[in-house]
C-alpha positions as CSV (number, residue, x, y, z in Angstrom):
1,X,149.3,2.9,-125.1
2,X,147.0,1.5,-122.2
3,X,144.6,-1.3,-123.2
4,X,141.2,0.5,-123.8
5,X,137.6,-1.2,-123.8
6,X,136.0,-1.3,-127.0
7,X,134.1,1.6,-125.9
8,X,137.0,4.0,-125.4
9,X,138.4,2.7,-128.9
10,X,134.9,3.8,-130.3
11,X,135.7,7.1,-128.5
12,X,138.9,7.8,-129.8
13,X,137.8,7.7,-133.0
14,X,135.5,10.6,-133.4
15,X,136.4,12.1,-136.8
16,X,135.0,9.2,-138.8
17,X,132.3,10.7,-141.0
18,X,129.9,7.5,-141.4
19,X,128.6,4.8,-139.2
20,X,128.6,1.2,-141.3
21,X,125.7,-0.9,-140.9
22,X,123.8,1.1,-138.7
23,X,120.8,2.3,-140.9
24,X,118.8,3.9,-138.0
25,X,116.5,7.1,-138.2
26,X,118.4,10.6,-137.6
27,X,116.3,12.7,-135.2
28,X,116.4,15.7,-137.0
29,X,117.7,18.9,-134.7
30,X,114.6,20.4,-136.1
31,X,112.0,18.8,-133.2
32,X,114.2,20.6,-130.8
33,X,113.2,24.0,-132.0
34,X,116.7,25.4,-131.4
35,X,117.1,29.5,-132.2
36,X,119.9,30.0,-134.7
37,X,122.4,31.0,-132.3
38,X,121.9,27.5,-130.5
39,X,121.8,25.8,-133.4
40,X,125.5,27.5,-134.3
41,X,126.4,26.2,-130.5
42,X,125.4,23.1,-131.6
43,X,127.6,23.1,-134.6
44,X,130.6,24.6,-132.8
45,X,130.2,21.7,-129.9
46,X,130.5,18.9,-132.4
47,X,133.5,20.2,-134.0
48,X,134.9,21.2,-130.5
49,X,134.1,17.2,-129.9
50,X,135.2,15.9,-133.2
51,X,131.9,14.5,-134.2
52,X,130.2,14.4,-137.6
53,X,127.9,17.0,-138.1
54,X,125.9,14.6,-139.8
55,X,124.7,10.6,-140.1
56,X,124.6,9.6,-136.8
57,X,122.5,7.3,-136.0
58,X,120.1,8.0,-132.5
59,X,120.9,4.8,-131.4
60,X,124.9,5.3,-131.8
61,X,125.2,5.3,-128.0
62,X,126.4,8.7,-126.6
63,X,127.5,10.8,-130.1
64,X,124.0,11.1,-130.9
65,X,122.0,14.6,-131.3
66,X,119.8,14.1,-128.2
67,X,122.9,12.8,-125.9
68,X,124.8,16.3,-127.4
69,X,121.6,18.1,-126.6
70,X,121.2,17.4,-123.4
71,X,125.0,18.2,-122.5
72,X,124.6,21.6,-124.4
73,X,121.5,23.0,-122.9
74,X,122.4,21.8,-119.0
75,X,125.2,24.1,-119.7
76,X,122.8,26.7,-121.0
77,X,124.8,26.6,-124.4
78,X,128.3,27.2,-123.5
79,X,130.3,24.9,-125.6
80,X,133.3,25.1,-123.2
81,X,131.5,24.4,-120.0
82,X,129.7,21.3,-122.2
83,X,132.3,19.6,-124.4
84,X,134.4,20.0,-120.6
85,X,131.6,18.0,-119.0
86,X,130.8,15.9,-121.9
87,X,134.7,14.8,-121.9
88,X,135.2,14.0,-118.1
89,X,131.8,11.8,-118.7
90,X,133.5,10.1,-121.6
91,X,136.5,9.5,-119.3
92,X,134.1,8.1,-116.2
93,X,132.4,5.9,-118.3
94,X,135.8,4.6,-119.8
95,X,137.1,3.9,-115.9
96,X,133.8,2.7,-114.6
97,X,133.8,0.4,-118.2
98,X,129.9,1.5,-118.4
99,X,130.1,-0.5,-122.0
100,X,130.3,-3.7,-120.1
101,X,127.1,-2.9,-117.5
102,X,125.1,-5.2,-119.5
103,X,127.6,-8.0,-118.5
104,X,127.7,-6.9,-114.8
105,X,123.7,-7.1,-115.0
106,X,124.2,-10.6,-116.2
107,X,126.5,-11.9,-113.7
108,X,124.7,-10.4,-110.6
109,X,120.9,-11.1,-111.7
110,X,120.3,-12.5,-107.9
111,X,122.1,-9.7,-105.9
112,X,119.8,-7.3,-108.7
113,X,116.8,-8.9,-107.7
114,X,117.1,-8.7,-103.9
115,X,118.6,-5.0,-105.0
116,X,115.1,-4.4,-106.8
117,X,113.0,-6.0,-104.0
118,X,113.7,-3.4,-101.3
119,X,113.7,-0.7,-104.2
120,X,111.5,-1.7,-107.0
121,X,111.8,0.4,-109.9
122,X,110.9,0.1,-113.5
123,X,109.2,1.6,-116.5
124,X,105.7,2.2,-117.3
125,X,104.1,2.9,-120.3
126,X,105.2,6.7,-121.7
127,X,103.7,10.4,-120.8
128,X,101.4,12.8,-123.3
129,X,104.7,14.0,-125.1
130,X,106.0,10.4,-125.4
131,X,108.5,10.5,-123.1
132,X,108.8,7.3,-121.1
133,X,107.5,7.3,-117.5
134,X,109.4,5.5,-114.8
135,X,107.8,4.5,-111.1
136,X,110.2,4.2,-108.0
137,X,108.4,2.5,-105.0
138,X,111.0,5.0,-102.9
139,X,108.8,4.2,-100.0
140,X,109.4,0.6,-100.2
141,X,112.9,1.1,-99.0
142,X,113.9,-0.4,-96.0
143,X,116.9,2.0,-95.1
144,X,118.7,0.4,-92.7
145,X,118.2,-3.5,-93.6
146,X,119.3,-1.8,-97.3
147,X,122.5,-0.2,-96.0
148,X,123.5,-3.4,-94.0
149,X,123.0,-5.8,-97.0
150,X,124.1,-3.8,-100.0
151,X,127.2,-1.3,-100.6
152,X,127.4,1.8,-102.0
153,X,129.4,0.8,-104.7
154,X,126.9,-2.1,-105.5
155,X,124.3,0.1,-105.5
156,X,125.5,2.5,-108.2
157,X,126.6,-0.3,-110.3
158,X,122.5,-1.0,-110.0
159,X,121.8,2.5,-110.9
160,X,124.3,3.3,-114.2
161,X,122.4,0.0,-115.3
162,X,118.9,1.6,-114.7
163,X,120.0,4.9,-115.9
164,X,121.6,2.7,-119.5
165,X,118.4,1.3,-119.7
166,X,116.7,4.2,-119.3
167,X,118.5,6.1,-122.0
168,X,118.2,3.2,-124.4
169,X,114.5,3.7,-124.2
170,X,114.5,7.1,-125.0
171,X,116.8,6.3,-128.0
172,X,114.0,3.8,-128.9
173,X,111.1,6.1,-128.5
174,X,112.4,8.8,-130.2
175,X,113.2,6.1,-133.7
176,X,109.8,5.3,-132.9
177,X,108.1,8.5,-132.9
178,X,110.4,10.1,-135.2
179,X,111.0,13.0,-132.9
180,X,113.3,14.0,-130.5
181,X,112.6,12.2,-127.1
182,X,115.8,12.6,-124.6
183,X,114.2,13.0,-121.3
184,X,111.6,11.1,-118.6
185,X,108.7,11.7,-116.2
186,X,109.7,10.1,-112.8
187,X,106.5,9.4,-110.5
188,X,108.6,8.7,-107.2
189,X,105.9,7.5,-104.7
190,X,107.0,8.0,-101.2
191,X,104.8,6.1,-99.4
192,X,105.9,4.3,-96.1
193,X,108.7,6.5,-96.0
194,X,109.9,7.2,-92.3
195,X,112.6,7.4,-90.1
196,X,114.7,4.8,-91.4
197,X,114.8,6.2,-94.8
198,X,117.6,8.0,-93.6
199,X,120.4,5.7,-93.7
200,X,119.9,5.6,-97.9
201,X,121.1,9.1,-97.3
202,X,124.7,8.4,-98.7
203,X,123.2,6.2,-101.4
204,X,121.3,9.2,-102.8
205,X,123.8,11.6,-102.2
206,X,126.2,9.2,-104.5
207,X,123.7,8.5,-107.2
208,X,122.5,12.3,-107.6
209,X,126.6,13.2,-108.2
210,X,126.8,10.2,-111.2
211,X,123.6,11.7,-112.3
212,X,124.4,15.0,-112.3
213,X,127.9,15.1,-114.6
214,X,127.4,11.7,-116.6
215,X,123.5,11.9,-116.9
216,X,122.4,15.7,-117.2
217,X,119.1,17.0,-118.2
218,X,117.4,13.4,-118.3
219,X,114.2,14.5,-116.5
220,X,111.3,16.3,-117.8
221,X,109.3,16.1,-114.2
222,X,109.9,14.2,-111.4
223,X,106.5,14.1,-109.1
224,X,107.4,13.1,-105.5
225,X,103.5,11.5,-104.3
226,X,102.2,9.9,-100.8
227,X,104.6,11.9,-98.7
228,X,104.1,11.6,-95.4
229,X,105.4,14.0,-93.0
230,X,108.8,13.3,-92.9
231,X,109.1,13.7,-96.7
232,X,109.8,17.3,-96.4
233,X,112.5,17.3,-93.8
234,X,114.1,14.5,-95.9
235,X,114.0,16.8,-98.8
236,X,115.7,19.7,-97.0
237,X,118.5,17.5,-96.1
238,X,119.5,15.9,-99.8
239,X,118.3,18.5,-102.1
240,X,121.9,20.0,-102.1
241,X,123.1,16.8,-103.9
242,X,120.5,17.4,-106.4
243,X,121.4,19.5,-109.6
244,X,119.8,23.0,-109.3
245,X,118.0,22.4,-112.4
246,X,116.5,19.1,-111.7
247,X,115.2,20.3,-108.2
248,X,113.5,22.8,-109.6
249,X,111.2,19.8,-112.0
250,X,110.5,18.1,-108.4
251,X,107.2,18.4,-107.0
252,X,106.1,17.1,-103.6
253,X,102.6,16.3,-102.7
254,X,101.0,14.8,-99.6
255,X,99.0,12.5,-101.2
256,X,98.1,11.7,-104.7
257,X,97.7,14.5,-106.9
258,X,95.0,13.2,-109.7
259,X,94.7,15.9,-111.9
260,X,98.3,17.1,-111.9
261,X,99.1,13.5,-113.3
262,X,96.3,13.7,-115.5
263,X,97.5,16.9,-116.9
264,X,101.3,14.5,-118.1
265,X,99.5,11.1,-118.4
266,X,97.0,10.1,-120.1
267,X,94.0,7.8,-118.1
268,X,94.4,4.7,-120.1
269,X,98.2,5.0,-119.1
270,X,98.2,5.6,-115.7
271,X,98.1,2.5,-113.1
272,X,94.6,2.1,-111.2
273,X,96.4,2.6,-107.9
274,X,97.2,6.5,-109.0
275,X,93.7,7.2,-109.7
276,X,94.2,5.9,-113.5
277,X,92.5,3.0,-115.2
278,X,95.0,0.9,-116.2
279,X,95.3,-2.4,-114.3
280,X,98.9,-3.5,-114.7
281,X,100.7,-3.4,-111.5
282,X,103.0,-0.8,-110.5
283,X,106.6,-2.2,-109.6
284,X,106.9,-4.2,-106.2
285,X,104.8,-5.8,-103.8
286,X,101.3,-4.0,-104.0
287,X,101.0,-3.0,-100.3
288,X,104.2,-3.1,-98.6
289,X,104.6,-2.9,-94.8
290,X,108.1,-1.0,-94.5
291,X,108.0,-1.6,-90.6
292,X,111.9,-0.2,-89.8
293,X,110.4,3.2,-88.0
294,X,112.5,4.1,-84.9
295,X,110.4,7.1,-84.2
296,X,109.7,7.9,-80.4
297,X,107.4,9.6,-79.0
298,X,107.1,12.6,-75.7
299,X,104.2,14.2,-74.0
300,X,105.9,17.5,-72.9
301,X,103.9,18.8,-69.8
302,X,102.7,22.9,-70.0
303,X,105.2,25.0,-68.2
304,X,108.2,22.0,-68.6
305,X,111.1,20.8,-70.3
306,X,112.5,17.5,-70.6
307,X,116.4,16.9,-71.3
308,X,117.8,13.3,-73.1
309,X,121.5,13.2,-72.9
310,X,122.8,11.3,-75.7
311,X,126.8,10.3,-75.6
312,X,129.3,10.1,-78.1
313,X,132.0,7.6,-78.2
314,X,135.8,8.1,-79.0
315,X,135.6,7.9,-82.4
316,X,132.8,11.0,-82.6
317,X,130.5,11.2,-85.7
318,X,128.0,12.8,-87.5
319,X,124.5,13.1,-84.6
320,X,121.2,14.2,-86.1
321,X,117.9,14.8,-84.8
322,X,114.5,14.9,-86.7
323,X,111.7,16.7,-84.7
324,X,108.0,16.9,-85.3
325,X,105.5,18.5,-83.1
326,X,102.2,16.9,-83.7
327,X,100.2,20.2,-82.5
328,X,101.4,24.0,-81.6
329,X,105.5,24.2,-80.9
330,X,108.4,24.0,-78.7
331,X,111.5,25.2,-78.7
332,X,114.9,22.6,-79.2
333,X,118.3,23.6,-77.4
334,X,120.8,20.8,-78.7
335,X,123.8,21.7,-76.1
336,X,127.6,20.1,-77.2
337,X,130.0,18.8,-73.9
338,X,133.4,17.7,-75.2
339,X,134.6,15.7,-72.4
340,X,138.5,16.9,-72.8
341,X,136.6,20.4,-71.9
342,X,133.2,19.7,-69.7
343,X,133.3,23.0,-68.3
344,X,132.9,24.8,-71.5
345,X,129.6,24.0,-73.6
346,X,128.8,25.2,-77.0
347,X,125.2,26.0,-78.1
348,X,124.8,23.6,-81.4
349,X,121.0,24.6,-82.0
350,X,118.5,26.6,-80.8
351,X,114.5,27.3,-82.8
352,X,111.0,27.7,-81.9
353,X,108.7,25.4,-84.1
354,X,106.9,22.3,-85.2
355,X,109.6,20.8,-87.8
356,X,112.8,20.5,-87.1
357,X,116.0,18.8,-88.6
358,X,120.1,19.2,-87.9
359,X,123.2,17.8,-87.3
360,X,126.4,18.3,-85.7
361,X,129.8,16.6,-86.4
362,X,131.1,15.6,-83.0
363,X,134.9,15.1,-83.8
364,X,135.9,13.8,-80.5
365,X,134.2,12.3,-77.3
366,X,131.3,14.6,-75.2
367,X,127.8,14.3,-74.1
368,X,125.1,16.3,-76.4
369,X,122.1,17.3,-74.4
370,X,118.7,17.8,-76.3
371,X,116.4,19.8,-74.6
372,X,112.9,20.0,-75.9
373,X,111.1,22.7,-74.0
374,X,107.5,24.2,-73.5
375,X,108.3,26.3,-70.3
376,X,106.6,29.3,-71.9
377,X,102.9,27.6,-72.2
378,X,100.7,27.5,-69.4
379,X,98.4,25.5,-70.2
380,X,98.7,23.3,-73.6
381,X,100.7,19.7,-73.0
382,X,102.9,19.2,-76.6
383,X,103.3,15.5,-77.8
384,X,106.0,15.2,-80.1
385,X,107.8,12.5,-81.9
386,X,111.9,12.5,-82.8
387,X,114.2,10.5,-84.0
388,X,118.4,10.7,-83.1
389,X,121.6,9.2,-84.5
390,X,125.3,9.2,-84.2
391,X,126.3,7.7,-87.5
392,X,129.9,7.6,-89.6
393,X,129.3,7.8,-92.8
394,X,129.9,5.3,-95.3
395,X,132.4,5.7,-98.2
């Protein structure tokens, strides 16, 4: 038999009926208000899993009551679908050796810090319910300077550390308040998000798939505030990597939305700069410039178009385009040349309207024209501002 970590030793040994030395309090299944039928799924998903139906301990790491919860209801209660899950995270955390994170964290406190710099991130107090509240300064990311100084790889090893953390204090609150506590409130504050933001992209789209089979149901609420325009368009493009469920507890607002937060956190809790009156800092600097903006601007002239050609190299890649009309519309033709076949050109995109946002996966050399056009009005001038890139994305 392969060496195992002392976490997978801990994991092989499931049947033992009591957990020496740990004298924690059980969080009884009873906070959960679970009908009788999931309450027999509950049952049947520990045997399935080999796990006491009694004495453990919330803090016993993942073979807790609120860890099993969480599995069981993301799967709306079917023990297959859940201890199937629930194994392939116990095998991920095995090969990613998520037991020693802590370890990791210790080695690479400088690369951590720089990490936490660009992104800052942290708890903040806890919600009405008691759930703990975390604040991500999302807008403080500079996207490209981020993607040229950190890899993906880095990145997540940063985020199963936030996301240990983060579990650990629900563990604690839930001891604490002697009820069941197995989910957070996420105030993600957009501000000073803009064109850039799109090279974190393929971080996000990595994080939301760890989150999604190692880490389900671990959000109450997520409130997305101080988006700016962009936001939205953002949204459109990574809210396929986001679990259905969890999309569904995102909220976007433009600005800052008082009373919603009210309504979760109480005043006393929430940080002055939120409309709140408590004075402690939220995470990062307190006004951040996040200057990388690449965003250019166009005056299109009543009754004309203007073309920009745009070419792709040998090696192709993945070309997108992020449109805003500041007032009224236009109408976008993105037009695809390959140069092996100039004669014949293929019609990529084609809409009327004052958002837009696409991409095309040019496989092989060619020209891509973009045509933004406002032939049809006589008389109003449209300004507009864009953004395009030919990227291959990271792995």
């Amino acid at each position: 038999m392969r060496h195992l970590s002392g976490y997978c030793r801990r994991m092989a040994t499931f049947q033992r009926s009591t957990y020496p030395g740990m004298t924690s309090v059980v969080t009884p299944l009873e906070g959960l208000k679970l009908t009788s039928k999931q309450l027999s799924a509950f049952e049947k998903f520990k045997e399935t899993l080999k796990i006491p139906k009694s004495g453990v301990p919330q803090d016993s790491g993942i073979q807790d009551d609120m860890t099993l919860y969480r599995f069981l209801s993301g799967k709306k209660f079917n023990v297959k679908a859940a201890a199937e899950q629930y194994q392939a995270m116990v095998k991920w955390r095995c090969d990613a050796k998520v037991d020693e994170i802590n370890k990791w964290g210790i080695e690479n406190q400088k690369k951590i810090a720089e990490m936490d710099e660009m992104y800052p991130t942290s708890p903040y107090g806890y919600d009405k319910k008691g759930r703990p509240i975390i604040i991500a300064r999302f807008g403080a990311v500079p996207g490209k300077k981020f993607s040229e100084t950190f890899s993906i790889e880095e990145y997540l090893k940063r985020h199963v550390l936030k996301m240990e953390e983060m579990m650990e204090l629900c563990r604690k609150r839930a001891i604490e308040l002697k009820k069941p506590i197995h989910s957070v409130t996420v105030i993600v504050d957009a501000e000073g998000v803009n064109s850039a933001t799109r090279h974190f992209i393929p971080y996000f789209r990595a994080q939301s798939e760890i989150e999604k089979q190692n880490y389900p149901e671990c959000v109450a609420q997520i409130l997305l505030i101080n988006a700016p325009w962009i936001v939205p368009i953002l949204f459109s493009i990574v809210k396929v990597f986001i679990d259905p469920t969890t999309r569904k507890k995102i909220e976007l607002h433009s600005g800052i939305p008082k009373e919603r937060l009210f309504e979760m956190i109480a005043p006393s809790i929430l940080p002055v700069s939120y409309g709140g009156k408590n004075p402690k800092k939220i995470p990062g600097k307190q006004k951040h410039e996040n200057k990388e903006d690449d965003v250019k601007r166009l005056n299109i002239a009543a009754g004309k178009s203007i073309t920009l050609v745009e070419e792709v190299g040998t090696k192709g890649g993945i070309f997108s385009w992020t449109v805003r009309v500041i007032s009224h519309d236009v109408s976008l033709r993105v037009m695809w040349k390959p140069e092996e076949c100039e004669e014949k050109r293929k019609l990529v995109f084609e809409k009327r309207g004052t958002d837009f946002h696409g991409e095309f996966d040019a496989r092989t050399k060619g020209v891509l024209e973009i045509t933004f056009d406002n032939a049809y009005s006589y008389f109003k001038s449209k300004d507009i501002e864009y953004v395009l890139d030919l990227h291959h994305e990271q792995t």
